[in-house]
VEXDO-833760 format. One record per residue (C-alpha): x, y, z. Coordinates in steps of 0.05 Angstrom, whole numbers, padded with zeros to 5 digits, always signed. Each point is the difference from the previous one (the first is absolute). Layout:
N
XYZ ...
//
This chain:
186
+00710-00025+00082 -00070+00042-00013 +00032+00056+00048 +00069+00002-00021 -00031+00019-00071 -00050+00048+00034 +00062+00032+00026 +00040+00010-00054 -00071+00027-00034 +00000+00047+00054 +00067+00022+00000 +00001+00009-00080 -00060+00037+00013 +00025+00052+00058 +00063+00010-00036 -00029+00011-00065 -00054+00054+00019 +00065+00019+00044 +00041+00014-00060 -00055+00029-00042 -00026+00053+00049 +00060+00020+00041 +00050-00008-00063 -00048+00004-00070 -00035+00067+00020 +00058+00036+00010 +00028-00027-00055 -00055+00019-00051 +00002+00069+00035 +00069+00013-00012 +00013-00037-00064 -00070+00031-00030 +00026+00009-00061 +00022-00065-00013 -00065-00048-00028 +00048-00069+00008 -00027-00034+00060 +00078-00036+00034 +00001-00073+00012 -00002+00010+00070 -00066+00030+00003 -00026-00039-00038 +00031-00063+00042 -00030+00031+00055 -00076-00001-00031 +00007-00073-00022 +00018-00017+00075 -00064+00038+00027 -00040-00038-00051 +00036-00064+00010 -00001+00001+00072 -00075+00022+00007 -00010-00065-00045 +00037-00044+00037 -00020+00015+00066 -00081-00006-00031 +00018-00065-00024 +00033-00030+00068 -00070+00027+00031 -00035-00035-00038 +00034-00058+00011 -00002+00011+00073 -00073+00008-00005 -00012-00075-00026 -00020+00029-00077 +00036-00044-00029 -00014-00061+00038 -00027-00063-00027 -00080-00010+00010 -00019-00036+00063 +00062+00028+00046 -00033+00041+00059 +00034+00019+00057 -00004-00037+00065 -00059+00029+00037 -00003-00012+00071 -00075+00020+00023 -00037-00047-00048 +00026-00052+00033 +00026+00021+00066 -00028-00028+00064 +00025+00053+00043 -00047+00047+00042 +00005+00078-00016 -00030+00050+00061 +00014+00069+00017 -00018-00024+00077 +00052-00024+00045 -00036-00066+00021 -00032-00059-00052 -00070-00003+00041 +00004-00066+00022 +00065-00025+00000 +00059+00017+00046 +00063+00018-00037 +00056-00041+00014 +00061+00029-00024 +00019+00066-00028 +00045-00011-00072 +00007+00073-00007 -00013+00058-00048 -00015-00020-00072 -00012+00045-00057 -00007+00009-00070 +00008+00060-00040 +00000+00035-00078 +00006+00064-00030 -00051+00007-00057 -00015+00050-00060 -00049+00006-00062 +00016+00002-00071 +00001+00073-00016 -00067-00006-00046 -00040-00012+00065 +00032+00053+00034 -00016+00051-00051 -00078-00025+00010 +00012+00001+00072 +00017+00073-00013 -00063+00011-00043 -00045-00032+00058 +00035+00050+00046 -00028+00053-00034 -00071-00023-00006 -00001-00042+00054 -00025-00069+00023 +00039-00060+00030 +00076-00013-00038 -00010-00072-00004 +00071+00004-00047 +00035+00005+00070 -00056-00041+00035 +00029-00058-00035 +00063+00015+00001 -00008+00000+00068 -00041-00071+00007 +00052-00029-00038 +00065+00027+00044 -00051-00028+00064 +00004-00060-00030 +00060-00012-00015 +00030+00032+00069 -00053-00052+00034 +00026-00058-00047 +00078+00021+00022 -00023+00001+00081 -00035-00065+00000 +00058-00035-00035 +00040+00028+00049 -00041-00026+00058 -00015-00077-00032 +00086-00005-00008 -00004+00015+00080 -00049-00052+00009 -00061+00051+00024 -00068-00014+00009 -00022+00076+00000 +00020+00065-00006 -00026+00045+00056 +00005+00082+00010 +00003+00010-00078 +00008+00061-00021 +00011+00035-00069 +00036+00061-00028 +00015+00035-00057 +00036+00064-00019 +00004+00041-00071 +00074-00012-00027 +00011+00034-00064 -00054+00036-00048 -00059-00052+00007 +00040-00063+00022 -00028-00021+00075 +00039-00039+00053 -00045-00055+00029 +00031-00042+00071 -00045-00052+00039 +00023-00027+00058 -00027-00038+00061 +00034-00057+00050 -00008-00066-00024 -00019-00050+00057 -00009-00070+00015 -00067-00017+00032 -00001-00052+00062 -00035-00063-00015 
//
């Protein structure tokens, strides 16, 4: 329900700012003697407005900001019992069957505020803990995703794991863990 309002949001959005660029400039070029503002263009403002507010508002809701106090997601690595390594052997144990490739991913940004001090710190330097965080957190929650994935196969570790990330639009990163969950011999 959230996304099918995010998309009409969107939609009004892009065809608002549609309508007032590729249609209202012109307009007000040609008709520059005419102060009245048409319906249309005006139409076409309130649906950039609306949209933008719409699709804010199903983010937010996405984002648990409206949630009632005491709801957290379900976090697999506080209590998860399965093994993490980036080796491909648990010292000690023989593995006894291979479950396969598991792997949990995210794609992460920053409010806009810490990206304009990120900015700032690029300029005088020192470490940009705004994206250090952001970072931490899309670890997290990319780990959280791949262990889930492993305990619904039954694993009792995750060997060869590996992680990687990728810029995907202005400041928003890509983070992807993955590893092959396996069942250790008794």
């Amino acid at each position: 329900m959230v996304k099918a309002f995010r998309l009409v949001g969107s939609l009004s959005f892009v065809l608002g700012l549609f309508t007032a660029i590729f249609v209202g400039i012109p307009w007000a070029v040609f008709a520059e003697n005419d102060p009245a503002v048409p319906w249309w263009l005006r139409a076409a403002v309130l649906a950039v407005l609306g949209g933008l507010l719409l699709v804010l508002l199903t983010v937010a809701l996405e984002q648990g900001k409206f949630k009632k106090p005491g709801e957290a997601p379900r976090k697999a690595s506080a209590d998860s019992k399965v093994l993490l390594l980036n080796s491909d052997a648990v010292p000690g144990k023989t593995i006894g069957e291979i479950l396969g490739l598991v792997q949990g991913h995210t794609v992460h940004a920053i409010w806009l505020g810490n990206d304009l001090s990120a900015i700032m710190r690029l300029i005088i330097g020192g470490e940009l803990t705004e994206y250090t965080e952001m970072m931490g957190q899309a670890r997290e929650v990319a780990v959280d995703r791949m262990l889930a994935n492993a305990e619904e196969l039954g694993a009792d570790a995750i060997i060869n794991v590996r992680y990687m990330t990728t810029g995907v639009v202005g400041t928003a990163s890509e983070l992807l863990v993955y590893g092959t969950a396996v069942k250790l011999a008794a």
